[in-house]
C-alpha positions in Angstrom: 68.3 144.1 69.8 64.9 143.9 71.7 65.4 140.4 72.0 68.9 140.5 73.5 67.3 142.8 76.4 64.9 140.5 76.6 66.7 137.6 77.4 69.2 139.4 79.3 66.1 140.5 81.6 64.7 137.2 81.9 68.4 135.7 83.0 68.3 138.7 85.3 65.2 137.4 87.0 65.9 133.7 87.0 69.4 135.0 88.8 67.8 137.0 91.0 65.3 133.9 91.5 67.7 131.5 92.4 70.1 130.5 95.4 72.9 132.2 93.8 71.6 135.7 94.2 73.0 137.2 97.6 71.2 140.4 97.1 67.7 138.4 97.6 69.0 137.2 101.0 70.1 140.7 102.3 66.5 141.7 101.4 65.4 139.1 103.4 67.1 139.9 106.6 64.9 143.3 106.6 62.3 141.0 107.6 63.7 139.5 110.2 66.7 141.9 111.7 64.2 144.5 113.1 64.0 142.3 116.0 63.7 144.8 119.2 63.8 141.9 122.0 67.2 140.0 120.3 68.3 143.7 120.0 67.9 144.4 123.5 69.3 141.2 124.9 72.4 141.7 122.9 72.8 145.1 124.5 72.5 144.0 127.9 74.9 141.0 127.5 77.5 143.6 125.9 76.6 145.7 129.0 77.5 143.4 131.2 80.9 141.9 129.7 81.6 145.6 129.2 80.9 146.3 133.0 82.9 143.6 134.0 86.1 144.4 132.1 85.9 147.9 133.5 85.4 146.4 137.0 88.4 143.9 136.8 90.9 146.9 135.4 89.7 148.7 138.3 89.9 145.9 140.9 93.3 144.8 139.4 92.1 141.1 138.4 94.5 139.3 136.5 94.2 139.9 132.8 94.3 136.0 132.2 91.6 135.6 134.5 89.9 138.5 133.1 89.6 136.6 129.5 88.9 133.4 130.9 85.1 135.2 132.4 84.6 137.3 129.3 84.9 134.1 126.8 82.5 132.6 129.5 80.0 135.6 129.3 80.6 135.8 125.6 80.0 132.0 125.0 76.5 132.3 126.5 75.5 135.3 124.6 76.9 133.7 121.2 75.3 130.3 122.0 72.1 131.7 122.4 72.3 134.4 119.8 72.7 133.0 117.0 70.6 130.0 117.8 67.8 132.4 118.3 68.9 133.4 114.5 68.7 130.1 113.3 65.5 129.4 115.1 63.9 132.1 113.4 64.9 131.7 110.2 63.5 127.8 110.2 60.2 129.2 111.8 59.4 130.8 108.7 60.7 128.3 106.6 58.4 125.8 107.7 55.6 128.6 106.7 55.2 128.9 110.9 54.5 132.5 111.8 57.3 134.3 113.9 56.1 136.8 116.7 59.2 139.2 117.2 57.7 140.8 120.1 56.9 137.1 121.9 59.1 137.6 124.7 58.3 134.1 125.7 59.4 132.4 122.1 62.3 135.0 122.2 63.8 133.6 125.8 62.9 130.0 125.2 64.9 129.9 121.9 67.8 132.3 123.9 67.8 129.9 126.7 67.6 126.6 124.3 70.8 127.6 122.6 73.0 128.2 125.5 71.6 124.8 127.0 71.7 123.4 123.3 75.4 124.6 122.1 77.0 126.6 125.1 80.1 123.9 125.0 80.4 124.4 121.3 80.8 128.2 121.5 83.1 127.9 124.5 85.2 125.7 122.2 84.4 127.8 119.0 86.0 131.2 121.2 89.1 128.8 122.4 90.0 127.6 119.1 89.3 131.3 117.4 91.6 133.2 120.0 94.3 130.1 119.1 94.0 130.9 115.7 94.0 134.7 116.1 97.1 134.0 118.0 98.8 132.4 115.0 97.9 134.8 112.7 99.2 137.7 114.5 102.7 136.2 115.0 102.9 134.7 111.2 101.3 138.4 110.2 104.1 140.3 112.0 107.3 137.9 111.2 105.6 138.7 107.2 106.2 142.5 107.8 109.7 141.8 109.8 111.0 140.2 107.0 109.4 141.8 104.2 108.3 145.4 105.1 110.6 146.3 107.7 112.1 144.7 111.0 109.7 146.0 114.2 111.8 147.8 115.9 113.0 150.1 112.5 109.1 151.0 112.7 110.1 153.7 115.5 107.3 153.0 118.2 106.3 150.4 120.8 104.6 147.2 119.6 101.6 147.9 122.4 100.9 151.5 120.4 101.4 149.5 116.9 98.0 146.9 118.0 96.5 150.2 119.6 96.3 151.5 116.2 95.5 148.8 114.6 92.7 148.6 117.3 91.7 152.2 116.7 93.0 153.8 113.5 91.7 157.6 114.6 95.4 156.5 116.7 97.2 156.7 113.1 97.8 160.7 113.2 98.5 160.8 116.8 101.6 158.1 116.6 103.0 159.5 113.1 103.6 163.1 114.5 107.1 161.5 116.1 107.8 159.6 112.4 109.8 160.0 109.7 108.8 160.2 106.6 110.3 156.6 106.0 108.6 155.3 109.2 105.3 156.5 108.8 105.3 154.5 104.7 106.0 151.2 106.9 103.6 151.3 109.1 101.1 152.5 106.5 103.2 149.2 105.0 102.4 146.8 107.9 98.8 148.1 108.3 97.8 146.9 104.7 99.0 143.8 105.8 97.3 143.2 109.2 94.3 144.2 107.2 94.5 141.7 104.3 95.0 139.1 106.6 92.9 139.5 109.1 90.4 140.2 106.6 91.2 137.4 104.4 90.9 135.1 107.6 87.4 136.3 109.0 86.2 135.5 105.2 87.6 132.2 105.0 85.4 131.8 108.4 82.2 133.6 107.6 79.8 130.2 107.0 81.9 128.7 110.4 78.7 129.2 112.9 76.2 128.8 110.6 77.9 125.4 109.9 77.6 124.1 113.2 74.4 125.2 113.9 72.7 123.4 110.9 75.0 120.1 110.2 75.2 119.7 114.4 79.1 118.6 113.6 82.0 119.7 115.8 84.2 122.8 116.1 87.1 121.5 114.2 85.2 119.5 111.1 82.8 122.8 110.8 85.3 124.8 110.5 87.1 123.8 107.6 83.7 122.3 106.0 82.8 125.8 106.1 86.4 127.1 104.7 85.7 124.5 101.8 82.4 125.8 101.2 83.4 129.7 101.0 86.8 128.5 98.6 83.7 126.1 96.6 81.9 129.1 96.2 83.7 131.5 96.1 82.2 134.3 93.8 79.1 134.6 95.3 80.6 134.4 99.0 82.9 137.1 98.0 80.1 139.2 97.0 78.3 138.7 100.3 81.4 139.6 102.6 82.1 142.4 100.4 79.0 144.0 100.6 78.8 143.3 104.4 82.5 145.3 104.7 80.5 148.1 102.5 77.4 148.4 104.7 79.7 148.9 107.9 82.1 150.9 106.3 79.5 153.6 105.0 78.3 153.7 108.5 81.0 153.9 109.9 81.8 156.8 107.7 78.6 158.7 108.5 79.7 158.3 112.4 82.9 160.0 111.6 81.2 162.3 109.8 78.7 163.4 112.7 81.3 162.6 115.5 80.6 165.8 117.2 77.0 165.5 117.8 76.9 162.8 121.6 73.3 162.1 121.3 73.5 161.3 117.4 76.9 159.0 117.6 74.9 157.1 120.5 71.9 156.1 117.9 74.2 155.7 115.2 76.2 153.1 117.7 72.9 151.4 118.2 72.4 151.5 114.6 75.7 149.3 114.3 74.6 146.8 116.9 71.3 146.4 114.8 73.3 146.7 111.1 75.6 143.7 112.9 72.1 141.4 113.6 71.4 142.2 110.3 74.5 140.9 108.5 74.6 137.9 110.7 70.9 137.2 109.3 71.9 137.8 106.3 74.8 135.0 106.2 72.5 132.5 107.6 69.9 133.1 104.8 72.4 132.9 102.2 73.7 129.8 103.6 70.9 127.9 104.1 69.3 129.2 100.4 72.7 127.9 98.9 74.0 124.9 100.9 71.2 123.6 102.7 67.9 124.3 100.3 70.2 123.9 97.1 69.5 120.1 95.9 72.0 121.3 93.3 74.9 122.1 95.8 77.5 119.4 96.3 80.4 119.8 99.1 
């Protein structure tokens, strides 16, 4: 018996040990995510796309004109972003030391990304709001034909994405729904969410991908889709316990909802928990598919 648990330990530790383990990786990121300088350029590129979309609905610019300038903005802020990730993570790789509060290293990696791979996140956004498109429409002719037709669903299509956009929206559209109503669009919720879900999993290594094989848009992608399908336990595990992090904070902002100055931390602490997770996926990746002479893809 005391031999069992003591084999069963020592497979424990060479798991934990090796490229495998996620939970090792989403260690790591504490030493990396508590960034205050990436932090604070995030939030003042967010502040700024945010400004500007309330500026254009003001002004009354064309929406299509609107989303050309904010995948723009948001190219530049991704470009550089997650370079800056990737940067970092190499730095101490290479047994460099990393100065988070450098502002200098900080803006010479921002501005090396954008100048680096600004075309590829331009392209990247493109092709994801393209695909996006897609799976909305094949998502909703699924519920037409299986669930229910749309407009048996008794409200507008705009309020149905407004509540898929903000579920809080749920009891406030059900109070003029039958009984029969409100089970299909409890129904077609389920379904947006496994889709959508399903497809942001299927794309989790995508930026990582370009960033350390240099390849384009289209070939990273589905090199990346092969690679999370490849892998799939241990890639499951990751996104899974990414989807628990957010949704226990999430559930501790609902929770304190009433108190202004403590939701505003608690939104900060979801910009930070959101730098965290992305460090996380680019440890695991590069532990697994880059540092792993055992992978093949």
């Amino acid at each position: 018996m005391i031999g069992k648990i003591a084999v069963f330990c020592k497979n424990m530790l060479d798991w934990f040990k090796s490229s495998r383990c996620f939970i090792r990786y989403f260690l790591d990121a504490f030493h990396y995510a508590n960034n205050l300088l990436l932090l604070t350029l995030t939030l003042l590129a967010i502040f700024i796309v945010s400004m500007y979309m309330i500026i254009s609905a003001q002004i009354g610019i064309s929406p299509m004109l609107s989303l050309v300038v904010i995948i723009l903005l948001s190219s530049v802020l991704a470009s550089g972003f997650f370079y800056f990730i990737k940067n970092s993570i190499d730095i101490v790789s290479d047994g460099e030391s990393f100065d988070k509060s450098n502002i200098k290293q900080t803006m010479s990696a921002f501005y090396t990304g954008v100048g680096e791979h600004y075309l590829s996140f331009l392209g990247v956004f493109i092709l994801f709001f393209i695909l996006a498109s897609i799976l909305v429409i094949a998502t909703v002719i699924l519920a037409d034909r299986f669930i229910c037709p749309i407009n048996q669903l008794g409200i507008d299509i705009r309020d149905f994405f407004i509540v898929l956009a903000d579920p809080n929206q749920v009891e406030v559209v059900k109070q003029n729904l039958s009984i029969e109503q409100q089970t299909n669009l409890r129904y077609w919720c389920r379904l947006f969410l496994f889709t959508t879900q399903t497809f942001t999993f299927l794309i989790m290594f995508w930026i990582p991908e370009i960033l350390f094989t240099k390849k384009n848009i289209v070939v990273s992608l589905f090199k990346s889709i092969k690679r999370v399908i490849l892998d799939f336990p241990s890639s499951l595990c990751v996104y899974l316990t990414i989807m628990l992090l957010n949704y226990i904070l999430a559930v501790i902002i609902v929770v304190l909802g009433r108190f202004s100055m403590i939701v505003f931390i608690l939104n900060i602490a979801s910009l930070y928990l959101l730098i965290y997770n992305f460090y996380a996926i680019f440890l695991y990746y590069k532990g697994r598919f880059v540092e792993d002479r055992g992978w093949i893809a």
